[in-house]
C-alpha positions as CSV (number, residue, x, y, z in Angstrom):
1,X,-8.6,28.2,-4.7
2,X,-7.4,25.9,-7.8
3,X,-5.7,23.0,-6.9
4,X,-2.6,21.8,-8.4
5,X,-3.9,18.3,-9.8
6,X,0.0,17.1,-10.7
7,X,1.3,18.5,-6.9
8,X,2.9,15.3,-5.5
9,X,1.3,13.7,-2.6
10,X,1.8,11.0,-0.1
11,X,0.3,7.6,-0.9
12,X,0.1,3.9,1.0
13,X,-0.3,0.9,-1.2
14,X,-1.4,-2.5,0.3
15,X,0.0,-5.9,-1.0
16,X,-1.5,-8.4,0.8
17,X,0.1,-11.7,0.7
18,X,-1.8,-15.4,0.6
19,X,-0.6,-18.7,0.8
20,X,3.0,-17.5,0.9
21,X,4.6,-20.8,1.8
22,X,2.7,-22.7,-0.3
23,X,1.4,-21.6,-3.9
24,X,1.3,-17.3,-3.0
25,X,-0.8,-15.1,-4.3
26,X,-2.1,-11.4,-4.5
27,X,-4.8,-9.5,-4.2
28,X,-5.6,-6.8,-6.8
29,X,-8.7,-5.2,-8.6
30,X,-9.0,-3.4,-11.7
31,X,-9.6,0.4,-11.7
32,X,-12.4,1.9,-14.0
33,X,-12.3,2.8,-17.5
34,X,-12.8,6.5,-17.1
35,X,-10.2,6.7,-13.8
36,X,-7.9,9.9,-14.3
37,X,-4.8,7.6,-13.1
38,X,-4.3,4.2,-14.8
39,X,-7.1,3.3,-16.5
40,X,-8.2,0.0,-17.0
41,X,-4.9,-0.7,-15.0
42,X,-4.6,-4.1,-12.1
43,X,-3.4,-2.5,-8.9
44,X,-3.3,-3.2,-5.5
45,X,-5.4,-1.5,-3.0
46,X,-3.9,2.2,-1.8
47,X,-4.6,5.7,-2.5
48,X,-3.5,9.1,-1.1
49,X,-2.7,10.3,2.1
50,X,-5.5,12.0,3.8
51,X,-4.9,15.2,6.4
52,X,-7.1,13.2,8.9
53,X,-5.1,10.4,9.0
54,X,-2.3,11.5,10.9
55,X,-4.3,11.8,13.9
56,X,-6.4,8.5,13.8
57,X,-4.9,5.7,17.0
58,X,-3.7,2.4,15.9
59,X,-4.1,-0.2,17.7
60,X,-0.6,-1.6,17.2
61,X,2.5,-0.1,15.7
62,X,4.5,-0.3,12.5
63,X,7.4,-2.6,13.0
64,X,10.5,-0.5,14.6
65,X,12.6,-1.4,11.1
66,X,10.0,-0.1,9.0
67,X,9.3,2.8,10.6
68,X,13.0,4.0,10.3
69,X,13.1,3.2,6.4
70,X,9.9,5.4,6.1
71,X,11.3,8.5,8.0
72,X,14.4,8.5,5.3
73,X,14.5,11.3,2.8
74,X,10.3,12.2,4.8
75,X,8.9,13.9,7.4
76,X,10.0,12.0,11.0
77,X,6.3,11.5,11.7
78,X,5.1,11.0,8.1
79,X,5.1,7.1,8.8
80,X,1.8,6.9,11.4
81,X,-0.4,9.0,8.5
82,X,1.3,6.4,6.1
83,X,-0.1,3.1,8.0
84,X,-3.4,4.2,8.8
85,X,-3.7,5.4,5.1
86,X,-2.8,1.9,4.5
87,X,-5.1,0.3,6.6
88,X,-8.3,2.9,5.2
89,X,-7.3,1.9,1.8
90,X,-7.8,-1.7,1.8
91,X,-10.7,-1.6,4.0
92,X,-12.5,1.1,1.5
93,X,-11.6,-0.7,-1.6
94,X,-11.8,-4.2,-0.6
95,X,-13.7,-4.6,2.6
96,X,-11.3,-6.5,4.7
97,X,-10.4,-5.5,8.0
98,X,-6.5,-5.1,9.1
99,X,-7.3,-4.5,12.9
100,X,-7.1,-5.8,16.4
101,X,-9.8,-5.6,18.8
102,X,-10.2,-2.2,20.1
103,X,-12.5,0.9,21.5
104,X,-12.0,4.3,19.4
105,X,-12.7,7.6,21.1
106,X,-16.2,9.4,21.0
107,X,-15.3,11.6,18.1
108,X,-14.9,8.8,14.9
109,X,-13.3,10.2,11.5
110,X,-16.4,10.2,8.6
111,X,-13.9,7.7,6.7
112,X,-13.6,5.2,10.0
113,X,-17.2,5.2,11.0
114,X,-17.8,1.6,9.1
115,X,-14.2,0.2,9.8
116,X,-14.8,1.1,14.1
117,X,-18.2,-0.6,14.0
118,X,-16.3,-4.1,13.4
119,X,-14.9,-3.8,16.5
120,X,-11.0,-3.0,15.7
121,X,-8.7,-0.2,16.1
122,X,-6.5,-0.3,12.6
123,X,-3.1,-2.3,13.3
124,X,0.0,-1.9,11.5
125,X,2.3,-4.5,13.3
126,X,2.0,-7.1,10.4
127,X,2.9,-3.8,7.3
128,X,5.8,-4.5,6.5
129,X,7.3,-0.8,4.1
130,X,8.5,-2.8,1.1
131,X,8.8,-0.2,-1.7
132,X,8.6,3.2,-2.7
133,X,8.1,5.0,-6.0
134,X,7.2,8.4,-7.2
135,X,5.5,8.9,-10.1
136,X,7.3,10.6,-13.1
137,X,6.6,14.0,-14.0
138,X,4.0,14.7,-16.9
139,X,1.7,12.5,-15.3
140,X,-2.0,13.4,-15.0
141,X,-1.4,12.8,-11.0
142,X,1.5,12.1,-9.0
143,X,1.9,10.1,-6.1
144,X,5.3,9.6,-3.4
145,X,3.9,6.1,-2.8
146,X,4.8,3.7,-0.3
147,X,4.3,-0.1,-0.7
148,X,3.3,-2.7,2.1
149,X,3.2,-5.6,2.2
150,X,1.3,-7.5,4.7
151,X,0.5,-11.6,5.2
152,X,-3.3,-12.1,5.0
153,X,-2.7,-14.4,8.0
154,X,-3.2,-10.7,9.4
155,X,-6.8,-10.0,8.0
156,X,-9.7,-10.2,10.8
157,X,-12.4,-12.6,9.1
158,X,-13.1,-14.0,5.6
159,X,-10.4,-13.6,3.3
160,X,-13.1,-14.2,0.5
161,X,-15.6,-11.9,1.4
162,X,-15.1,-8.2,-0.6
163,X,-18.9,-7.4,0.3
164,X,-18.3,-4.3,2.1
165,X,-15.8,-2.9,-0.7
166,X,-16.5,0.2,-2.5
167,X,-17.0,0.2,-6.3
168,X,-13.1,1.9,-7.1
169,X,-11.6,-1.1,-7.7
170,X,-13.8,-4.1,-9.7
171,X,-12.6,-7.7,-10.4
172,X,-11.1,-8.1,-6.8
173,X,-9.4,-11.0,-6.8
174,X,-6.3,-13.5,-5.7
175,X,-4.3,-13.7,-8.5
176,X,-1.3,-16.3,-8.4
177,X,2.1,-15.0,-8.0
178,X,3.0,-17.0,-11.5
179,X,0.0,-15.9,-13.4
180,X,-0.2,-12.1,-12.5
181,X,1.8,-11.4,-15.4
182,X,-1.1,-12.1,-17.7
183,X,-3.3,-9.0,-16.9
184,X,-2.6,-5.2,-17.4
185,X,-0.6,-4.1,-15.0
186,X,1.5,-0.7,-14.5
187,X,5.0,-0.6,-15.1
188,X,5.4,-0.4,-11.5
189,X,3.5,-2.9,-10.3
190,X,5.8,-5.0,-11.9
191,X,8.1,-3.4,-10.8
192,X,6.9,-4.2,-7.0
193,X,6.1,-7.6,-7.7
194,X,9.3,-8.7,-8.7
195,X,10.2,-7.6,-5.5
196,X,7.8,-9.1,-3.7
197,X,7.9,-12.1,-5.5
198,X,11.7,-12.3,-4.3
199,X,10.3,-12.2,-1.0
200,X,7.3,-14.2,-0.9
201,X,8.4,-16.5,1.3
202,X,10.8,-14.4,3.7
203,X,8.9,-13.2,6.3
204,X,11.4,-11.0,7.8
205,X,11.1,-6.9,6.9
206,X,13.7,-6.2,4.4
207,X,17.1,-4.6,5.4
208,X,17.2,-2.0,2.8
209,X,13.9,-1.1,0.5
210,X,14.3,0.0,-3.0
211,X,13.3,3.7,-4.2
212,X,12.2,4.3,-8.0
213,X,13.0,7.8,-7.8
214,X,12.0,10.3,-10.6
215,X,12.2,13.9,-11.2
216,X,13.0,16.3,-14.0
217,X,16.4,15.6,-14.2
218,X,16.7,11.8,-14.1
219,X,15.3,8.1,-12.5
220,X,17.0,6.9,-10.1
221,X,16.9,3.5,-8.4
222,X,18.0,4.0,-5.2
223,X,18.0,2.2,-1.5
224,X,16.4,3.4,1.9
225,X,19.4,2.7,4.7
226,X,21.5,1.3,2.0
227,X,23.5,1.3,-0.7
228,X,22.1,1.7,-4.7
229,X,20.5,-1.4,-6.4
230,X,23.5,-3.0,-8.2
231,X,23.3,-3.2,-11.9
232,X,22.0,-5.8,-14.1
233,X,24.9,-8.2,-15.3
C-alpha cells in the first residue's frame, strides 16, 4: 500500500518554558540538513501523532480548559492521543521527563519502554494547548499541529541534562526569549513565539487559542471558543 506522504496528520509540539518570571527562555534544537520537513530549521520538540498513543495512561490529565479548546473543530477524544504525543516527543528528542511517579501495566508500548523505567507515568496537568496550525498545502508533509506549552518547573530532574535524547534534533538548547530571533526559524515558529512571548509570564491557560488555518482556498487566522484574531491597526 503507498502512503499518501502529503495526507494531513495530527501532531503535538512542546514549548517548554524557563525562567518565566525572570529572564524566559526556550528550548529548541535544530533539525538535520537532509530532514524531508524544515531543514536546517530551530523548532521545538513535537512530531506526529502515533496510533498507539491514544491508548497509553497518563498519570495526570490535561487541564479541563485545554481539553475543551482541543475537542473544537477535532475528534472529542483526539486530545488524550494529543498529550501523550506530547509528552513522547520531548522525552524522545530531548530526554527530559514530563511525568509523575507512577506504575504502567505489564504490556509497555516499544516507544515508552525507556520513558517507564524512570519511574513516571507521562503527566499532562502542567500542558497548557496554546496554538494550532496546519500546514499549507504543497508542502513536502503536512501536519494539524497542536502547540503546548508547559513551565519546566514541571520537568522531573535536570533541566540541563539532554543525555538520553535521540539524534533528530542537534544543538538542544535554552535560547532567550529576546535572542531567539537570531537563528533560523519557521515562519511559524514565529508565529508561536510571539504568542508565547505575550504570555510568558501569565501562567493562566489562555481563554481563546489562535488557529493558523490553511487550505486550498484561503489562510485563515481564526480562534478556538472565540471570536477571530482582530486586525493589525
Amino acid at each position: 500500500m503507498t502512503i499518501d506522504k502529503t495526507a494531513i496528520r495530527n501532531a503535538a509540539t512542546v514549548i517548554v518554558l524557563r525562567d518565566r518570571m525572570s529572564d524566559p527562555a526556550v528550548l529548541m534544537g535544530q533539525r538535520g540538513a537532509k530532514a524531508a520537513f524544515m531543514p536546517n530549521k530551530f523548532v521545538f520538540p513535537g512530531g506526529a501523532v502515533d496510533a498507539e498513543d491514544a491508548s497509553v495512561p497518563l498519570g495526570t490529565q490535561l487541564p479541563d480548559l485545554c481539553r475543551q479548546r482541543l475537542t473544537e473543530q477535532a475528534p472529542e477524544e483526539l486530545h488524550h492521543a494529543l498529550a501523550v504525543a506530547a509528552i513522547r516527543e520531548l522525552w524522545e528528542e530531548t530526554g527530559l521527563v514530563l511525568g509523575s511517579p507512577g506504575d504502567w501495566a505489564a504490556d509497555i508500548p516499544q516507544d515508552w519502554q525507556s520513558f517507564s523505567q524512570t519511574g513516571h507515568l507521562p503527566a499532562a496537568h502542567g500542558l497548557q494547548f496554546v496554538f494550532r496550525a496546519l500546514t499549507p498545502p504543497g508542502r513536502p508533509r503536512r501536519f494539524d499541529a497542536r502547540f503546548f506549552l508547559v513551565d519546566a518547573e514541571h520537568i522531573v530532574g535536570d533541566l540541563d541534562d539532554f543525555t538520553h535524547a535521540s539524534d533528530e534534533l542537534s544543538h538542544l538548547q535554552w535560547i532567550r526569549l529576546e535572542d531567539v530571533r537570531k537563528y533560523d526559524l519557521p515562519f511559524i515558529t514565529e508565529v508561536v513565539l510571539a504568542e508565547v512571548a505575550g504570555r510568558a509570564k501569565d501562567p493562566t491557560p489562555p481563554s481563546s487559542v489562535p488557529y493558523f488555518h490553511n487550505n486550498d482556498e484561503a489562510s485563515l487566522f481564526l480562534r478556538l471558543r472565540g471570536y477571530p484574531m482582530p486586525e493589525d491597526g
